[in-house]
N, C-alpha and C positions, 0 to 999 in steps of 0.2 A: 126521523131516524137518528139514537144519536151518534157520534163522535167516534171513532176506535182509539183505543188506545194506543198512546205511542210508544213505539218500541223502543227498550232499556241499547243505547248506543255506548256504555261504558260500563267495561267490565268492573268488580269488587272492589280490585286495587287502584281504579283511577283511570286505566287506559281507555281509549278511546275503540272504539271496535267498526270494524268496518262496515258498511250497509251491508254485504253481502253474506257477513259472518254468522252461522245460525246460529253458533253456540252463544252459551252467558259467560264467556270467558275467553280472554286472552289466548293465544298461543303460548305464553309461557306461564300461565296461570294453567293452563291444561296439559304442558307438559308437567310440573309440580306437581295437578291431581294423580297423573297417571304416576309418576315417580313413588308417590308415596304408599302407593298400593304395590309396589312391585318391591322394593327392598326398605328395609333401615335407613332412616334419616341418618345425617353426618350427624355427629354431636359432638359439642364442645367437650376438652382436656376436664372441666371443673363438673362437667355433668354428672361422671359418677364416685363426686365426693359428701355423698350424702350416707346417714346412716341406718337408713334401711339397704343400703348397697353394702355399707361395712359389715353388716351383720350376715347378709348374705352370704359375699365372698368368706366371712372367717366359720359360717356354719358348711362352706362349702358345696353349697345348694346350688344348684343352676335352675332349676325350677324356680327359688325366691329372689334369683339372678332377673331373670325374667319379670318377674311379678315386680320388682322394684322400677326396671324398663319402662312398662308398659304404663305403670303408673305415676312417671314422672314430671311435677309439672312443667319442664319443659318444652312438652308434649300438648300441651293444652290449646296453645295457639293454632295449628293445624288442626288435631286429629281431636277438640275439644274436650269438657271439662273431666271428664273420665280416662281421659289420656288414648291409649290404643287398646284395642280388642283384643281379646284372645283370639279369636276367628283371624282378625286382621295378622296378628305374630302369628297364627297357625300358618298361613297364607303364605308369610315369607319364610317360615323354617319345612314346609311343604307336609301339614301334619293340620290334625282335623282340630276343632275345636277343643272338645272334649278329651284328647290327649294332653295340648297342652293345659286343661284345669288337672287335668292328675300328675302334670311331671311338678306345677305349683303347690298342689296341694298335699302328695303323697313323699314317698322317700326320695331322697336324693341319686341323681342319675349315676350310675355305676359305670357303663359304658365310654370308655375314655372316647370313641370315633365321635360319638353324640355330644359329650360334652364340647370335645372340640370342634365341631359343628357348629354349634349353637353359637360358641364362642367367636368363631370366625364372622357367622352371618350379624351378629350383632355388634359386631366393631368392639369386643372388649379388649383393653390396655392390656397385652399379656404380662405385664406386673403386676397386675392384680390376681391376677390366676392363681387357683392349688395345683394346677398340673401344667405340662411344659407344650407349648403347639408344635406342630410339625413344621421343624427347621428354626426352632426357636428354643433359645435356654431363657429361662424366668429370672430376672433379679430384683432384690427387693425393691418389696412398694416405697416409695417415698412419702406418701404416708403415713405408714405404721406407725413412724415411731412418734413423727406429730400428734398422734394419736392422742398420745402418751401425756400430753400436758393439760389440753383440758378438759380434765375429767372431772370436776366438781362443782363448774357452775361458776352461781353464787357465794360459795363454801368459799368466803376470801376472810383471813384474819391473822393474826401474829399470836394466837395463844400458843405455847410450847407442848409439846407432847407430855412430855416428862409432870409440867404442871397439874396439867387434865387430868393425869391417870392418877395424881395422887390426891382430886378429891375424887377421884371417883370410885376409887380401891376402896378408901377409908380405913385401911388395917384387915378389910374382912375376910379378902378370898386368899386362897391357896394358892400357889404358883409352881414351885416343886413342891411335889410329896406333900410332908406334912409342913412345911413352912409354910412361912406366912408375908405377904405383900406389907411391906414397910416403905410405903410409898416407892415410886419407880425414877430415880432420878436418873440425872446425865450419866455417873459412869455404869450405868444396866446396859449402855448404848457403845462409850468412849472405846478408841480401842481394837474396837469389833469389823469385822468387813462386812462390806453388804450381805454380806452369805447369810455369816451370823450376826447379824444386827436381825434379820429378816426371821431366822431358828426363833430367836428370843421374842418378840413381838408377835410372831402365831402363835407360841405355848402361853404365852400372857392373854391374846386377844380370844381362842380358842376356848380358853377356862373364865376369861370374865364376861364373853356372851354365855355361857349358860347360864348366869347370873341377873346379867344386868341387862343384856339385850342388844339387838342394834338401834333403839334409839338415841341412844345416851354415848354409847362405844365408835359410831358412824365417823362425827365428827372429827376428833383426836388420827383416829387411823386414816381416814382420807386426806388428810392435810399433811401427814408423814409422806404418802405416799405419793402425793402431790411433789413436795418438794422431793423425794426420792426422783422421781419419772423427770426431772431437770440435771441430775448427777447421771440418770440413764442414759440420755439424750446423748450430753457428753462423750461419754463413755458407754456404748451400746453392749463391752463385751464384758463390762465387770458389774456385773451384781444385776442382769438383763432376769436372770432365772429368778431371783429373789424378789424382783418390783412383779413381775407375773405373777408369783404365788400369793404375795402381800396384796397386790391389786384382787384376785379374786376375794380375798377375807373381806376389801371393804364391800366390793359387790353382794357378799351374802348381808355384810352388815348393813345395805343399803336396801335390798330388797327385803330381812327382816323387820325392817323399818317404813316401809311400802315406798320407800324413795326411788321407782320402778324406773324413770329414767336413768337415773345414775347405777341403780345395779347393773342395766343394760349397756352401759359404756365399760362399766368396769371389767364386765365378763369379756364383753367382744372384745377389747384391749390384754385380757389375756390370752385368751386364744392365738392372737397374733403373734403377742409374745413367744407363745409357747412353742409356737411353731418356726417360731426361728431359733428357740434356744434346743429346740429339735426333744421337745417333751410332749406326743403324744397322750399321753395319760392324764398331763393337765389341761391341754386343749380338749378332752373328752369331757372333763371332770366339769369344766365353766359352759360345755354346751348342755351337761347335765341341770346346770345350776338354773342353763336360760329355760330348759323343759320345766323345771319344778315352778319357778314365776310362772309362765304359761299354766299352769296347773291352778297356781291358785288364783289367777287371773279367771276361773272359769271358762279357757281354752283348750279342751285335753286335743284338738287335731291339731295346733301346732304343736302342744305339749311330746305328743307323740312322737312328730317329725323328727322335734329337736331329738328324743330320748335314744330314737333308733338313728341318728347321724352320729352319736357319742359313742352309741355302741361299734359302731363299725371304725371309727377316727383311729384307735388303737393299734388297730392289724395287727392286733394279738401279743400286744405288749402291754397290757394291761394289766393292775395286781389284783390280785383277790378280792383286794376291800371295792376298789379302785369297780371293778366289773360287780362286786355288790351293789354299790350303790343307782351304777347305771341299770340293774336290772330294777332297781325299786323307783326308779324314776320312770321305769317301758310300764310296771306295774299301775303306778299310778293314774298315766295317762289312759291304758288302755280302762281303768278302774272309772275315770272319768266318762269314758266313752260305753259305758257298760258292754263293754267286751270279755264276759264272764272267762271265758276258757283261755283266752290271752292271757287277763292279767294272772290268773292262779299260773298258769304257765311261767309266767314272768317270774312269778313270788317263789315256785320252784326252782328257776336259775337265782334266783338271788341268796337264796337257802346253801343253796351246790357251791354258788363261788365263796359264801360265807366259812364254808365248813374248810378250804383251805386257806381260809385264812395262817398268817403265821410260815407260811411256807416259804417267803419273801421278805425282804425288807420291805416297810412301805413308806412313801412320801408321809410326812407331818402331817399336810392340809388334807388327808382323807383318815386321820386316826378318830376322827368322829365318829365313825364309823363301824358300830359295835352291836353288842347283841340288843343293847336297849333300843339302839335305831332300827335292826331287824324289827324286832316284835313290832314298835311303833308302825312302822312301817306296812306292817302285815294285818293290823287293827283300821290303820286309816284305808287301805284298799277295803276291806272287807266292809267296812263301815261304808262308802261306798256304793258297795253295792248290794246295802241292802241285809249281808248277811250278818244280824244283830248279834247273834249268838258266840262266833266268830271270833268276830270285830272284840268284842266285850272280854272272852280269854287271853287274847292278845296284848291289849292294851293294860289288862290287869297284870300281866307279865311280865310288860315294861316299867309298871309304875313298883311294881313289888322288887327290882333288879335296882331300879331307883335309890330307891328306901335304903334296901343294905350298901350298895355300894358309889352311889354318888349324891346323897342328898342335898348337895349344893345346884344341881342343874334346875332350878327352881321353874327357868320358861317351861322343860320339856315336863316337868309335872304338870302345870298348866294348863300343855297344848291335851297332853296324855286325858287327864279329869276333863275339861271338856268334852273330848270324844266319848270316853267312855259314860257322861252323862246324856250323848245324845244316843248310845247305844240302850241305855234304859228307857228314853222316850221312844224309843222304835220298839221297845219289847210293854210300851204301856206303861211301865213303872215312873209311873209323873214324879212323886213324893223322892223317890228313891234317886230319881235325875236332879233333882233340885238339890238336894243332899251331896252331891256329888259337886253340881256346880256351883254351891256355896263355899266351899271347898275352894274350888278352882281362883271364883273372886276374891278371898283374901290371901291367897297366895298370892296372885297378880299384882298385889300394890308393890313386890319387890322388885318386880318388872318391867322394864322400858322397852316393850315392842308392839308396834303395832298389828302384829298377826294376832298376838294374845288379842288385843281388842278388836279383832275381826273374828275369831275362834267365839269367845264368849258372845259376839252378836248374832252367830249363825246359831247357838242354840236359843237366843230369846227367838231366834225366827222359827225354830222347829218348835219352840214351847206355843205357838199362836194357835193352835190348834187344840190347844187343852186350856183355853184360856179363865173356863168358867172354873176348873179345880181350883180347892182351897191352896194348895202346895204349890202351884203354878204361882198364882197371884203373893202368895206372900213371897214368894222369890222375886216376883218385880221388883213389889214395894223395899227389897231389902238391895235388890241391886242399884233400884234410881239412887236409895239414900244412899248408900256407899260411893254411888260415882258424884252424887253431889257434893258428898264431903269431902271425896280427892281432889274435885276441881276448885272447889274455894280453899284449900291451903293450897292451893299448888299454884 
């Protein structure tokens, strides 16, 4: 008969357990199980300085409030490598499962009792809050404005601004009217207040991305704004609205350039801004900017989230162009998620706020924002979803609005001919798509962005499937040789 085994006399942590003890654990080892199952751990001051929390709080989410929470790794050492459950935070906010995947997954909670619920049971810093607890006034994060300084990484150098732009102008583009960039020196800048040092650098940055891109533009502008966000710091109350509007340009310039983490700091770092400079419209405008990444990230349900948090962030201060733009971002996403009657919905409020245009002043940073963006706009959804025919008047709309009246926006011809050649390979017409985006590829050599080079890859992937046509294959052979010959001069 053999042996029995002998029974385990110390607990996980070391202690020694009594003979009499039947459990596999301690008394304070089994008060901690039971604890953790019943509320919220304590957690450290540094816990929620992480930037999936930043992004959170500045999209105003308590659902991604949560979802940052739960999957903290903080959290790993107890409640292991997955962090906590949803079941397990249902548990302690007294709410089923499947509720909380939809308060993470869906719109943001509207209900200030609930917010401030959540908020309470989960020990958040009420300085980090967008709204005020019961018995408590909110004052700024300390934080934010740290925020502020590093935002570029690696992007460390002494080249001058004023330098960069003047090889990168080269004499060619337009700045006012019909004049002309004769290199951009110190006194464009000298002089000037942050207000207008900030005026003149978005009408400069604005007109030489649609030219040159944000590859090549990224650089220069984040390093201004760099050193700006050190005079900010200083001085929080002079030129605070100015680094917020500048910070979002280089976020665009940073995601046109697929530098995904850094457009994602620049946007969130406006938003904060914005909200303390007490401008709504532009904390709408950078949650818009984080739905359109989301989009082309091949995300439309956060796409979405974002899209409809931007919509509501205004509370009805918002301009025409301003609520244009966030409707063709709700468009989008829903356009992603083929939500056919949504997004036409969408495309119809974007149209509605389009058409009062002009009734208002509007902010600089959304005068992008015009009829060639609508139509674009209303081609890429449609295209989307499918509907070739659509998609194809739309985009020819843009690109004909182009022609007469801004022939220098060179990317957005680009981005335009690509679609509309994969609007012809949806309606069959191979030869006729090829033709189109042979077109597209020698325009692009004026281009420094890496969307164009993700735009032109998504049609060799829709051309895979016609791959035995004559017109297909000589479009390869014509595009390998063209990108071979950019990469050995380049």
């Amino acid at each position: 008969m053999g042996s029995r085994r002998a029974r385990q006399y110390y607990c996980r942590c070391g202690t020694h357990l009594a003979k009499d003890n039947t459990e596999r654990q301690c008394a304070r080892c089994q008060r901690a199980s039971r604890d953790k199952l019943i509320a919220p751990p304590e957690v450290p001051p540094e816990f929620w300085e992480t930037e999936q929390f930043r992004e959170a709080f500045a999209a105003q989410h308590m659902g991604w409030v949560s979802r940052a929470y739960r999957t903290h790794p903080y959290h790993h050492a107890v409640y292991g490598p997955n962090g906590i459950s949803q079941a397990l935070l249902g548990q302690w906010l007294g709410l089923r499962q499947p509720h909380v995947s939809r308060f993470e997954t869906g719109p943001p909670i509207r209900h200030l009792d609930t917010a401030q619920y959540w908020a309470e049971m989960l020990r958040i810093p009420a300085e980090l809050l967008w709204f005020d607890m019961p018995g408590q006034t909110r004052q700024a994060a300390p934080t934010v404005r740290d925020s502020f300084i590093d935002l570029t990484g690696a992007d460390e150098g002494s080249l001058e601004l004023a330098a960069l732009l003047n090889d990168l102008t080269a004499d060619r583009l337009p700045l006012f009217g019909n004049s002309k960039i004769r290199g951009v020196g110190v006194s464009a800048l000298e002089g000037k207040s942050l207000t207008e040092r900030a005026e003149v650098l978005l009408k400069l940055f604005l007109q030489l991305d649609d030219e040159l891109g944000g590859d090549v533009l990224y650089l220069p502008l984040s390093r201004y704004v760099r050193r700006l966000s050190v005079n900010v710091k200083q001085e929080p109350t002079d030129g605070l609205a100015a680094f917020a509007q500048l910070s979002q340009m280089t976020g665009w310039l940073a995601l046109d350039g697929n530098r995904h983490g850094a457009a994602r700091r620049y946007f969130t770092t406006t938003i904060y801004a914005a909200h303390e400079v007490q401008q709504p419209a532009l904390a709408a405008s950078s949650l818009a900017y984080l739905s359109l990444q989301e989009t082309y990230r091949g995300r439309p349900g956060p796409a979405l989230s974002l899209a409809q948090t931007a919509s509501s962030v205004g509370n009805g201060s918002l301009t025409p162009l301003t609520k244009t733009m966030v409707a063709t971002r709700l468009a989008r996403a829903h356009a992603g998620l083929h939500n056919t009657d949504d997004c036409l919905r969408s495309l119809d409020e974007m149209r509605k706020a389009f058409s009062n245009a002009g009734q208002q002043e509007e902010p600089l940073w959304i005068l992008y924002v015009d009829e060639v963006e609508v139509a674009a706009q209303e081609g890429a959804c449609y295209l989307e979803l499918g509907m070739a025919t659509e998609a194809s008047a739309a985009l020819t709309t843009a690109l004909d609005i182009l022609a007469r009246k801004a022939p220098h926006r060179i990317r957005d011809q680009v981005h335009y001919l690509v679609r509309l050649a994969r609007c012809s390979l949806l309606q069959r017409e191979v030869e006729r798509a090829c033709d189109i985006a042979t077109e597209a590829v020698a325009l692009s050599d004026a281009i420094g962005s890496a969307r164009v080079a993700e735009r032109l890859g998504e049609f060799l992937t829709a051309l895979d499937p016609f791959g035995t046509c004559k017109a297909a294959r000589e479009f390869r052979r014509l595009y390998a040789s063209i990108m071979a010959q950019r990469s050995s001069s380049g």
